[in-house]
N, C-alpha and C positions, 0 to 999 in steps of 0.2 A: 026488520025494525027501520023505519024514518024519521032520520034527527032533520032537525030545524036546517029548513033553506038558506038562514044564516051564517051559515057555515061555511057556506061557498061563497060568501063576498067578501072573506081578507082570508091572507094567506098565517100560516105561521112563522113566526120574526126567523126571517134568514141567521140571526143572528145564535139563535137560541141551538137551531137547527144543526151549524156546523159545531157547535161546543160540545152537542149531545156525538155527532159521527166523532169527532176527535176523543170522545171519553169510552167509544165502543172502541176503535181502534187502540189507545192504551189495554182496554179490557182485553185485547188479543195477547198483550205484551209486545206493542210498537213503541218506541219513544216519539210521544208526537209534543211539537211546541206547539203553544196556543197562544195565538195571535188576534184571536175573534173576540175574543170577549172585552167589554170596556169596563174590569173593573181592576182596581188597582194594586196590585201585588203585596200591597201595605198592611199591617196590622193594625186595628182599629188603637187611638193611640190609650197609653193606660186609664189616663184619668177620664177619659169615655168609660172604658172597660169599668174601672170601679165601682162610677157612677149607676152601673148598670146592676154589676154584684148587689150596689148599695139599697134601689130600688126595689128589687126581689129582696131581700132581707127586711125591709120595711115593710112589705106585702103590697106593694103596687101590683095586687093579681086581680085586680076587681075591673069590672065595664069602668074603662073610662069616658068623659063624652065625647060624641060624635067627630065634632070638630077641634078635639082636643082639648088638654088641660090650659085653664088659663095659664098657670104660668110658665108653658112653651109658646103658645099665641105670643105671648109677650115677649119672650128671648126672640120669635122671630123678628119681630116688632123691632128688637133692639139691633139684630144684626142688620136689618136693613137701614134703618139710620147709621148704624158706625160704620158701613160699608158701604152703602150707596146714596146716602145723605136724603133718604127718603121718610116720608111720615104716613105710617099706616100703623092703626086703632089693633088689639085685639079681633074687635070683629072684623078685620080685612081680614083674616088670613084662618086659614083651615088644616090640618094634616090629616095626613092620608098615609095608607099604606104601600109607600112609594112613589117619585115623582110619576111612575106611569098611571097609576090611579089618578094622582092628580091634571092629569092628562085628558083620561078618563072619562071623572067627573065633570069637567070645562067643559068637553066636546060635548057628553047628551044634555048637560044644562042651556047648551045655547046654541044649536044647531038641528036639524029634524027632516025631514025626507023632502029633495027638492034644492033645502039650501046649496051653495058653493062654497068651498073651503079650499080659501089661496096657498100651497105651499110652494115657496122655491124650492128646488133639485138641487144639489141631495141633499137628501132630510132624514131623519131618525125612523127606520124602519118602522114604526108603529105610527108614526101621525096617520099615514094614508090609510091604514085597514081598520081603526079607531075609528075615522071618520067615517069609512065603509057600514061600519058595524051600524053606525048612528042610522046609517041610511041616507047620507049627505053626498053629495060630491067633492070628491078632491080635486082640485084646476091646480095642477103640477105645473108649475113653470121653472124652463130650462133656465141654468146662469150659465153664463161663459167663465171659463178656464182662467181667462185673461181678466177677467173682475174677480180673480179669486173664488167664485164659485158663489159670489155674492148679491143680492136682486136688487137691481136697480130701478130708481123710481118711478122713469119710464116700462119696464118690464111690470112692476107692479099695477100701477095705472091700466094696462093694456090686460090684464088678467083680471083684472074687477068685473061681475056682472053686475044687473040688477038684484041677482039671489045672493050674490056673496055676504055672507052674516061671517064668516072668523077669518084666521090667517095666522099664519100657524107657523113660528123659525126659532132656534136657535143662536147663539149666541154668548162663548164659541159653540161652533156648528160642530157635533157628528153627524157626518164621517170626513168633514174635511179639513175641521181648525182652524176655520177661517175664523175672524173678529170684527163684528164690526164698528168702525169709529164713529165719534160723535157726529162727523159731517153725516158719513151715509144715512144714519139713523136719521137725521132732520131733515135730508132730505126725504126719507119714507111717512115721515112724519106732514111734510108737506101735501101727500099723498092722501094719505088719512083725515085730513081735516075737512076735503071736500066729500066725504063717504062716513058720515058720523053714526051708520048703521052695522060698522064693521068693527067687532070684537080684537084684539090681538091679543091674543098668545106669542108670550117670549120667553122660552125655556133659556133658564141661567144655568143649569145644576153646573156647568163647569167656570163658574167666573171664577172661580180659583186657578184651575190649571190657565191659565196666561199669561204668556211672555211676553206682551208689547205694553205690557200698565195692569192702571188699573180697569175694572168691565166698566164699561156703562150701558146702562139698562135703558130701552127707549121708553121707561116709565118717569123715566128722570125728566120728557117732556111734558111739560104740564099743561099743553093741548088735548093730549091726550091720554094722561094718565088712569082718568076714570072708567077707558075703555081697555086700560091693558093688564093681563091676566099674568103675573110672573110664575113661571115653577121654578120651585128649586127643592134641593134636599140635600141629606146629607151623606149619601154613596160615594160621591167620587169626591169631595172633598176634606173627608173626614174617615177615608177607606170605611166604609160603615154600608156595605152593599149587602149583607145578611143582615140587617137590621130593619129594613125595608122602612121607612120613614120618608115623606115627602111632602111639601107645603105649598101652596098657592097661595099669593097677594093679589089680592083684586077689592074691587067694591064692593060694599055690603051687599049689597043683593044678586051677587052670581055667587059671593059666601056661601049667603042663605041657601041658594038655589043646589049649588053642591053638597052644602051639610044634608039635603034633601033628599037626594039622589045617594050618598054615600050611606046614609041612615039603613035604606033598604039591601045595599048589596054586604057592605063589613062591620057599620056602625066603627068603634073607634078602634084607631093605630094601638097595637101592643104598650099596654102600660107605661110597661118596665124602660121598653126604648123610648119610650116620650122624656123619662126622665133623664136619661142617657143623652138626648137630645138636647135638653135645657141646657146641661152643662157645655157641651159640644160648642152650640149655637153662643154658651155667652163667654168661653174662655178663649185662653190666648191662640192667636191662630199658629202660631210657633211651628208645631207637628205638621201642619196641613204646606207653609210653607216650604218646610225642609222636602216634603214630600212632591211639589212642585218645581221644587230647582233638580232633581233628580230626576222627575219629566223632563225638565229643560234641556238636561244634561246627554240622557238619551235621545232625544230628538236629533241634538245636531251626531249624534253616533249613526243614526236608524239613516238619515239624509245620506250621511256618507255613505251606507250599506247599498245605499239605492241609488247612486250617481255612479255605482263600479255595475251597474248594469247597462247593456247596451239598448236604447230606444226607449227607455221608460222617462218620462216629464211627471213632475209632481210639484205643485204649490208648496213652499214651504209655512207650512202651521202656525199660524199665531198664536194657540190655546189646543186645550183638550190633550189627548195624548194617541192620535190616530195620524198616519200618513195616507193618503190616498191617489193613489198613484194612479195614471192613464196606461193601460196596458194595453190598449188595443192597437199596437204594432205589434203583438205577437197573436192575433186572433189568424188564424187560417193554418197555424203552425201545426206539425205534428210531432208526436211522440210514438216512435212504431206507428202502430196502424190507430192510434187515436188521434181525431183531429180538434184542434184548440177553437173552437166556432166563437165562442163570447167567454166572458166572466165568469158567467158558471162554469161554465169547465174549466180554465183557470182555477177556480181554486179549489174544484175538488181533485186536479191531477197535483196539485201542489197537496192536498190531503193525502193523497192517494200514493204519491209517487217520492215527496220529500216529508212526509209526516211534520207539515205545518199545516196547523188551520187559520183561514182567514175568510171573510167575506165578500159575495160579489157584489160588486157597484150596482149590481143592478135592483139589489134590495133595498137601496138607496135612491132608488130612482137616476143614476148615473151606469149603464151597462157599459160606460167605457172604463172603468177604474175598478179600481180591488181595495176594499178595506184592509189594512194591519194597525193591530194596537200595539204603543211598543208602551203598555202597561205592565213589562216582562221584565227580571232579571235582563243586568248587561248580559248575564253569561247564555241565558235562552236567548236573545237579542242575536249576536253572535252568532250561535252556533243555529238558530234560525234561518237567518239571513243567509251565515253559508251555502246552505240546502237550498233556498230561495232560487240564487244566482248559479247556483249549479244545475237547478230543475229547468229556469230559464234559457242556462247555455245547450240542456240536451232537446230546448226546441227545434225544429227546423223547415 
């Protein structure tokens, strides 16, 4: 049998990959902590929950449309004015089945074999094999440590071709938490305005997880708002990551162009979650906050976990819930007779060896650092960590 050549030009998300080894390893009867995965240990909060009960009991069981129920279009509508002082119509905005769909959908709507697709390093393991799939090229551009891992306008400038049609970042960024502030954004924004053929995508899904304010969005530029595509959704801010729900804001016609594209592969998001979302999207953010200073709280815990280690540097986080540490002072390192070459092995001898999973930087486009989410119980945090810094001390 031959399957599609396809196949071979993106990989499968490092990410998914270690969550599935850490769930064979418990299957043996190891206690492994999980460290890999970016979803939030939260319960989705009740008056979601109900909301949801409430929709199945109404019979929300029928094809809803494509681009969803008018009135989520509108809650989205709403939450982007009460929170980012922005004005987008129903038809801006589309849901999808998850912000990666929504992802997705942007890439083959406006990108196609040949183009270039700017992402700074490190970036959300699916931008670059999305764009692969599209048939496009991805133009990976390095950030420096010392900007926070952040792309500066000369760095972008210098990564423009003439084929470049998107550009593609987060903010806050996984896997590093970085944020970026109004200056940087206007100055990338300077950048944009002389390249009026170049799309952006600004994945938001974590403007909630951050601790330096409030997000702002480089849509809030009204240079160039009609060219930027926002995702967001409501997984990590609303613990609602089994619900698979995700939205795009952009301009009517890369909308249309995605309700187009989505029509053929899912047609519409689950019902019942769209209603669950209405509510989500238009109530108090109360749960979602409590649930963010509890990130906050772990963070400066997980920082401390990682400054009792000897050689490791790490950015401290503005957003999200991910640390990402430079480990490559212990690449060449042994353990017995296996040797520490990169990242990859890092963390599958930390799987292997302290029954923690995390990911390598290098799925991230950065092979010098190691993904961890500390999306965990203090007490997995802890007793994690321990294991961490004891797998670390028996390098050598």
């Amino acid at each position: 049998m031959k399957l599609a050549s396809r196949l071979e030009r993106f990989s499968e998300p490092e990410t998914l990959k270690m969550a599935k080894l850490a769930r064979e390893l418990r299957a043996q009867g190891h206690d492994v902590i999980g460290l890999s995965l970016g979803e939030p240990d939260f319960d989705t909060p009740d008056h979601i929950k109900k909301a949801m009960v409430d929709a199945v009991n109404n019979n929300y069981s029928h094809y809803p449309p494509v681009a969803g129920y008018p009135e989520l279009r509108q809650a989205a509508c709403n939450k982007l004015k009460r929170d980012n002082n922005l004005d987008y119509k129903p038809e801006n905005i589309i849901v999808s089945t998850g912000a990666k769909q929504s992802i997705a959908n942007l890439v083959f709507a406006t990108v196609e074999g040949g183009d270039d697709v700017v992402i700074p390093t490190p970036y959300w393991v699916s931008y670059s094999e999305i764009v692969r799939l599209a048939e496009a090229n991805p133009i990976l551009v390095k950030t420096k440590y010392e900007n926070k891992y952040k792309i500066t306008a000369e760095e972008l400038e210098a990564a423009i071709t003439p084929n470049t049609k998107l550009f593609m970042f987060s903010s806050p960024c996984n896997p590093t938490g970085s944020v970026y502030s109004r200056e940087e954004l206007a100055s990338l924004v300077e950048v944009f305005k002389k390249y009026p053929q170049i799309i952006i995508m600004s994945d938001e899904i974590y403007e909630y997880t951050n601790y330096v304010g409030a997000n702002v969005s480089i849509a809030e530029f009204p240079e160039v708002k009609d060219r930027v595509a926002i995702i967001n959704g409501l997984s990590k801010g609303y613990a609602m990551t089994g619900y698979r729900l995700g939205y795009m804001a952009a301009n009517a016609d890369i909308v249309k162009a995605c309700d187009k594209i989505q029509g053929q592969m899912t047609s519409g998001t689950n019902a019942a979650t769209q209603q669950a979302a209405v509510v989500a999207l238009n109530a108090d953010l109360k749960p979602t906050l409590d649930m963010v200073k509890e990130f906050g709280e772990r963070r400066k815990i997980v920082l401390q976990y990682l400054s009792e280690i000897p050689n490791l540097r790490c950015i401290e986080p503005d957003g999200a819930f991910y640390v990402f540490p430079d480990v490559s002072a212990y690449f060449g390192k042994k353990f017995g007779e296996q040797v520490i070459a990169n990242a990859d092995d890092l963390a599958m001898y930390l799987l292997e060896q302290a029954h923690v999973s995390s990911v390598s930087g290098g799925a991230f486009g950065e092979p010098s650092c190691l993904r961890l989410s500390y999306a965990a119980s203090r007490e997995d945090l802890q007793k994690g960590f321990a294991r961490i810094k004891e797998a670390f001390a028996a390098l050598v």
